[in-house]
C-alpha positions as CSV (number, residue, x, y, z in Angstrom):
1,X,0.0,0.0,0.0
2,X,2.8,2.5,1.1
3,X,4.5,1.9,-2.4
4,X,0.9,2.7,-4.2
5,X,1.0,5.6,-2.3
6,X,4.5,7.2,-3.2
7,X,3.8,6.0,-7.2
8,X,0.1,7.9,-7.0
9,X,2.8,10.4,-5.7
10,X,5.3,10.5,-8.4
11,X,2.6,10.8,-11.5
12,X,0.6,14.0,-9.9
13,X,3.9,15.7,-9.4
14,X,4.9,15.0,-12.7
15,X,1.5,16.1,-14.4
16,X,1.7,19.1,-12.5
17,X,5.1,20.4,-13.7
18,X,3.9,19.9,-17.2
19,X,1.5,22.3,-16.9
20,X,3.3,24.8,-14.6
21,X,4.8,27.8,-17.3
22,X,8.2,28.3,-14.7
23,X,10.4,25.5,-14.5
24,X,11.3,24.3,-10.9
25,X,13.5,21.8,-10.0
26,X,11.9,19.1,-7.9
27,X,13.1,18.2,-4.7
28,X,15.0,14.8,-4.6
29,X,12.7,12.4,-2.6
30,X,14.5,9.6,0.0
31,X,12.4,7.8,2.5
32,X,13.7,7.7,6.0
33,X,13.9,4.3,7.9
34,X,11.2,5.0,10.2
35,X,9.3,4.9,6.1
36,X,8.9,8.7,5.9
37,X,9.4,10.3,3.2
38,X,11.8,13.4,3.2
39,X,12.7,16.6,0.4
40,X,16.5,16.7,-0.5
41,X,17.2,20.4,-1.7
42,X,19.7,20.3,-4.2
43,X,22.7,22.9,-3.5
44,X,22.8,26.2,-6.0
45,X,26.1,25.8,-7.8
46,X,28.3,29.1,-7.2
47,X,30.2,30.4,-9.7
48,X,33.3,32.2,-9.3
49,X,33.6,35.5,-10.4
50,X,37.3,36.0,-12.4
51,X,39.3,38.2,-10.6
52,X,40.1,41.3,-12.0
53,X,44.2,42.5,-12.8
54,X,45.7,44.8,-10.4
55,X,46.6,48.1,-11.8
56,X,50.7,48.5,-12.4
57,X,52.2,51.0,-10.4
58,X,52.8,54.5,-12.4
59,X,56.5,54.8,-12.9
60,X,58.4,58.5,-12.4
61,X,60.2,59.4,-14.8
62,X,63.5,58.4,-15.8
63,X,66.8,58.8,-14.2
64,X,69.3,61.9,-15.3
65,X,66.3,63.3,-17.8
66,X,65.0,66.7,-17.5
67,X,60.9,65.6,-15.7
68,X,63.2,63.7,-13.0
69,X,65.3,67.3,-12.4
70,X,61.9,69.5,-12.5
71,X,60.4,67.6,-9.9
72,X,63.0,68.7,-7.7
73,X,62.3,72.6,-8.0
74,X,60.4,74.7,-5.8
75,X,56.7,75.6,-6.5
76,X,55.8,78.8,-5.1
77,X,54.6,82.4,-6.3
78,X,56.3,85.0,-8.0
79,X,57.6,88.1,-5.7
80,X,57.1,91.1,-6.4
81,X,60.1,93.2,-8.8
82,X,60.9,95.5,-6.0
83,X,64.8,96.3,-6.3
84,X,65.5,95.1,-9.6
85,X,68.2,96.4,-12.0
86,X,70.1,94.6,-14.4
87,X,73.3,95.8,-11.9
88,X,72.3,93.5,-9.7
89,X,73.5,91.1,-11.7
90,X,76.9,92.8,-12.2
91,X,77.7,95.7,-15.1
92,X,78.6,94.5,-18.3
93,X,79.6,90.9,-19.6
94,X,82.2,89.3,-17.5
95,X,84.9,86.4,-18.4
96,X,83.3,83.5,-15.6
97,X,86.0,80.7,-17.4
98,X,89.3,83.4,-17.3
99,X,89.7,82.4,-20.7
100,X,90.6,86.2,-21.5
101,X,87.3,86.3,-23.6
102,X,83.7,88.0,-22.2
103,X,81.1,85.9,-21.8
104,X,79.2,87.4,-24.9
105,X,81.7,86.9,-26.9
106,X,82.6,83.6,-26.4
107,X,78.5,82.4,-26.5
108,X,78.8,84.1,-30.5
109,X,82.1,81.9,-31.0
110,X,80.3,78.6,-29.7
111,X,76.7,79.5,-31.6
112,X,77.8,80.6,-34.7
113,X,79.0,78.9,-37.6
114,X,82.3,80.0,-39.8
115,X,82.7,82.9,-36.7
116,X,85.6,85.6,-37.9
117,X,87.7,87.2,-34.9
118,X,89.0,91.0,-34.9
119,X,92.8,90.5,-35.0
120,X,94.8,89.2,-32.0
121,X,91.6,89.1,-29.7
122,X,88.3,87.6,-28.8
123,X,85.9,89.6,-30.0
124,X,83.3,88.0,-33.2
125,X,83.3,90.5,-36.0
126,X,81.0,88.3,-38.2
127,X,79.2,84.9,-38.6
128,X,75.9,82.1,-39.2
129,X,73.5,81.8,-36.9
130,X,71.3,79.1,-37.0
131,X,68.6,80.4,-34.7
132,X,67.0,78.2,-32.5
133,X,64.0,80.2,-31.9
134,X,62.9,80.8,-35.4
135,X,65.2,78.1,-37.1
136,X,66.2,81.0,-39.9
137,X,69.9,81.5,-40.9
138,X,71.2,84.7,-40.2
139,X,74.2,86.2,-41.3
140,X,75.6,88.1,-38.2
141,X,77.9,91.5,-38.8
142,X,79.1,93.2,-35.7
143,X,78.5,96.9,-36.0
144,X,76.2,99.8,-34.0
145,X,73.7,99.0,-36.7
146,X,73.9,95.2,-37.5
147,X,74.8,93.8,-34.4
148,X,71.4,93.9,-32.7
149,X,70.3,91.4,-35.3
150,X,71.4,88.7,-33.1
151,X,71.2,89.3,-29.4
152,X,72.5,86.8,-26.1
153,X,69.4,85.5,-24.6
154,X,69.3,85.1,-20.7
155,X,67.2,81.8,-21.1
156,X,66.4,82.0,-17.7
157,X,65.5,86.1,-17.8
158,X,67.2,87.9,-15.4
159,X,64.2,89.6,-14.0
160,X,62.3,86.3,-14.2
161,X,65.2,85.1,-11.8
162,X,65.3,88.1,-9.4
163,X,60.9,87.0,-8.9
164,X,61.9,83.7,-8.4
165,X,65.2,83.9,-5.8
166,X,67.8,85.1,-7.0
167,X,67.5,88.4,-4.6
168,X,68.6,86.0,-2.0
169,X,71.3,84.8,-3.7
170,X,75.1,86.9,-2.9
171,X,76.2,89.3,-5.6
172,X,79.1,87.5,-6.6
173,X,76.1,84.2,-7.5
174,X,74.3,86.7,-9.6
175,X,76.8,87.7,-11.4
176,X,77.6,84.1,-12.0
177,X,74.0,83.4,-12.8
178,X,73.9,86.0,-15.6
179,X,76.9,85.2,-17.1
180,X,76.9,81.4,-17.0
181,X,76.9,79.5,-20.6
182,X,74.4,77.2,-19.4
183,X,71.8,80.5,-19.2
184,X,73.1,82.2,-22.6
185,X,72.0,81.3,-26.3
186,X,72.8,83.4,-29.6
187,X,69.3,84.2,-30.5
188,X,67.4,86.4,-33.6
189,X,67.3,89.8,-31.8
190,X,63.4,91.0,-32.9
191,X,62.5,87.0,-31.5
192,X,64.6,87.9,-28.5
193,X,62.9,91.4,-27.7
194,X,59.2,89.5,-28.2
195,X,60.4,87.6,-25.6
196,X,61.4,89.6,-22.6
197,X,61.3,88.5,-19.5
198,X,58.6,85.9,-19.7
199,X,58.8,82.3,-18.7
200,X,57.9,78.9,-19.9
201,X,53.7,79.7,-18.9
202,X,53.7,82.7,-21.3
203,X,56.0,82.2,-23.8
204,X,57.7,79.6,-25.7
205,X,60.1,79.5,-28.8
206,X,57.9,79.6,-32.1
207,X,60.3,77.0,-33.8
208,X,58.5,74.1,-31.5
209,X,61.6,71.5,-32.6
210,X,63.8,73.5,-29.9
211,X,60.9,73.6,-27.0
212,X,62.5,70.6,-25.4
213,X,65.8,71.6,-25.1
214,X,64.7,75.1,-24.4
215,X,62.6,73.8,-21.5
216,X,65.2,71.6,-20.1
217,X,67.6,74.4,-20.1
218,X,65.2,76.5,-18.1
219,X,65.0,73.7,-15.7
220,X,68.3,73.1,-15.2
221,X,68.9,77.0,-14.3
222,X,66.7,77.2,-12.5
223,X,68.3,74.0,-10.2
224,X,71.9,75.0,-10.7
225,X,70.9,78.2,-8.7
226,X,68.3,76.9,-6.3
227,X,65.4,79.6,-8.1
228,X,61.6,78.5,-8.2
229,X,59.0,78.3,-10.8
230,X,55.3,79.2,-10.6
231,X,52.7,76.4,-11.0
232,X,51.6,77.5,-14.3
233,X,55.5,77.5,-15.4
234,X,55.9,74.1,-14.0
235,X,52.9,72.8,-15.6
236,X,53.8,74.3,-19.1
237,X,57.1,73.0,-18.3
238,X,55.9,69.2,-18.1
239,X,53.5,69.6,-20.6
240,X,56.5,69.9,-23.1
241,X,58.7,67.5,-21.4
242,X,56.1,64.6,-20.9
243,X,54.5,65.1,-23.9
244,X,56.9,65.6,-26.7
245,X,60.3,64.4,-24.8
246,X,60.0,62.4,-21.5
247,X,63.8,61.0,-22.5
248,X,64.9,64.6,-22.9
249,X,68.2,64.3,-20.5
250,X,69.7,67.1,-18.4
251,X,72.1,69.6,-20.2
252,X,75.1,69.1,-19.7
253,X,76.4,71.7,-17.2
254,X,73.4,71.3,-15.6
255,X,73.8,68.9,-12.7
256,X,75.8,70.9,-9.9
257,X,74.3,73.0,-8.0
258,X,75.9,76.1,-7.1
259,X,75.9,76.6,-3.2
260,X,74.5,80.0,-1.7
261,X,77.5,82.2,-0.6
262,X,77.9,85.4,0.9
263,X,80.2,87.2,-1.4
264,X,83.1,88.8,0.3
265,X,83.3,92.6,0.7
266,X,84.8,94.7,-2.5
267,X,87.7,96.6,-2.2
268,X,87.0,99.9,-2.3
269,X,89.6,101.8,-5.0
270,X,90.2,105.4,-4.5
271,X,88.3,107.5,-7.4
272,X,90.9,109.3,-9.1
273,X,90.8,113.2,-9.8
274,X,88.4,114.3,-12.0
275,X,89.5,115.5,-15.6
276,X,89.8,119.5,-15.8
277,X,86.9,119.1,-18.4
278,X,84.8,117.7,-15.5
279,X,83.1,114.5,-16.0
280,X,80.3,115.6,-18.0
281,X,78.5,119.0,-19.4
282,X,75.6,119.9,-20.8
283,X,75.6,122.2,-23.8
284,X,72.7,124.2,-25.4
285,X,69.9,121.6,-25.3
286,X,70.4,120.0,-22.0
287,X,72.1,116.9,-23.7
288,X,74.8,115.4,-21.9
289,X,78.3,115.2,-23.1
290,X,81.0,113.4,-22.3
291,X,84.7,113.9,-23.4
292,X,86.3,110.3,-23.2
293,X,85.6,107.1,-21.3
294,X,88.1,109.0,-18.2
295,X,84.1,111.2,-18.1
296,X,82.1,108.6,-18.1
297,X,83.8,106.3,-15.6
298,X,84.3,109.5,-13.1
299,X,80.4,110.3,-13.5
300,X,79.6,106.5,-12.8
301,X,78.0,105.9,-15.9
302,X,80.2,103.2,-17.4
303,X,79.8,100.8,-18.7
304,X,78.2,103.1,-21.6
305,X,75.3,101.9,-24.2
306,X,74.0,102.7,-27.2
307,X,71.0,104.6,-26.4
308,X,72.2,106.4,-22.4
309,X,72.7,109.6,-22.3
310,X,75.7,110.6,-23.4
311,X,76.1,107.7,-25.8
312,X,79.0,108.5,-28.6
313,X,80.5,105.7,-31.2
314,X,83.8,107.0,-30.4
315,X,83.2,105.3,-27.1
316,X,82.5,102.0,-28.6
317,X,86.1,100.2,-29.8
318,X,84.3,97.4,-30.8
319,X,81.5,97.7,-32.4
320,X,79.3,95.8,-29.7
321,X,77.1,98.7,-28.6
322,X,78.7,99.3,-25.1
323,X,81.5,101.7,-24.9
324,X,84.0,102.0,-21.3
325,X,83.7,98.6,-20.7
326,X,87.4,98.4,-19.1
């Protein structure tokens, strides 16, 4: 009778999921010893969810290249101009190797292409420049006329430097700074002027094949002498670098820093006696007038340039636009 009962059993259950629409699994049916019959319910099967990769680490950039160096300057803002003059940074060109040549003129030898010497000196009396701002050739011609058509660039400006630290640095560092060939490129004058003081946020060379090295200079400046750079520089800065040039290494001559020194006191030379004609006039007009360079140095105005009161060719030997240099 019991087995009647459990086949009676079997048959309605499977009428009735023929005609249910949703599809159930039965229960598994054992019978107990004591002759009772009990569900089984089957276990869900789980099933395992693949796991996903880990994200790689970002990797900084590359050892002795120009992004590594920029993450070591300073980020801050730009202090005010109070104080500047381009004497702070020394009067006229200065020779930082003692090579018996200025700084300017040996930046014309090392830029320029078939350079010609004056006779038994330093000074570049003509040349090619392949300019690395506008990537034109230009034939360079010293004279009070010609020579402004190719100019020495601070790449680092100097009163972009004096915002960013380098009134703190000792005069003797300054002077360094602005006369350092690391900081100087022989650049198309008019390109030059367009330039000015800006830096990397607000102006960039329009020849974009020099941007690299031109940043990576600027960087490695701004290292040597422990200056800072604005966020927007910075950014501008990497932009260029990580876009265009991660690999771009450090210049060379750009990997020591120079340590912040107090400059020892200057000795203080007795002025001599002032020419009978007096160090300077001023005839009809109101114009100044100087004699010779003995004037100008006794009314403190020497180094002379083209444009100072005073100015006269005669005071120019040679030919570079600044006259009582010595």
């Amino acid at each position: 009778m019991k087995r009647l009962r459990l086949a009676f059993a079997a048959v309605l259950l499977t009428g009735l999921t023929a005609c249910s629409t949703p599809v159930l699994e039965a229960p598994v049916v054992t019978e107990s010893s004591s002759g009772t019959a009990s569900p089984v319910t089957p276990e869900p099967s789980v099933q395992k969810k693949s796991e996903a990769p880990e994200p790689k680490a970002e990797q900084g950039p590359a050892a002795g290249t120009a992004l590594e160096q920029l993450a070591t300057i300073e980020v801050k803002g730009r202090a005010p101009k109070t104080g500047y003059s381009r004497e702070q940074f020394g009067r006229g060109w200065k020779d930082p190797d003692r090579n018996g040549c200025d700084a300017r003129n040996d930046v014309l030898q090392r830029d320029l292409d078939h350079a010609v010497l004056k006779a038994g000196g330093c000074v570049v009396t003509s040349g090619v420049l392949a300019d690395p701002f506008t990537a034109a050739t230009i034939d360079f011609v010293r004279g009070n006329t010609t020579s402004g058509a190719v100019q020495i660039d601070h790449v680092v400006a100097l009163s972009d430097g004096w915002q960013k630290g380098a009134q703190q640095l000792a005069p003797n560092q300054r002077e360094a700074f602005a006369n350092d060939p690391l900081n100087l490129l022989a650049v198309d004058g008019p390109t030059n002027g367009a330039k000015s003081d800006s830096d990397a946020a607000t102006w960039l060379p329009p020849n974009k094949s020099f941007r690299c090295e031109y940043v990576a200079l600027q960087t490695a400046v701004k290292a040597k002498y422990g200056l800072w750079m604005t966020k927007a520089e910075r950014e501008a800065i990497k932009n260029v670098l990580s876009t265009s040039c991660p690999d771009q290494p450090v210049p060379a001559g750009g990997g020591a820093v120079v340590p912040v020194s107090v400059a020892p006191a200057p000795t203080l030379k007795p002025k001599p006696a002032p020419v009978k004609e007096g160090p300077a006039r001023a005839p009809a007009g109101g114009k100044v007038f100087y004699q010779n360079c003995t004037a100008v140095k006794d009314a403190g105005a020497a180094p002379i340039r083209a444009g100072d009161p005073g100015w006269d060719t005669k005071f120019d030997r040679d030919g570079d636009g600044v006259g009582c240099e010595s």
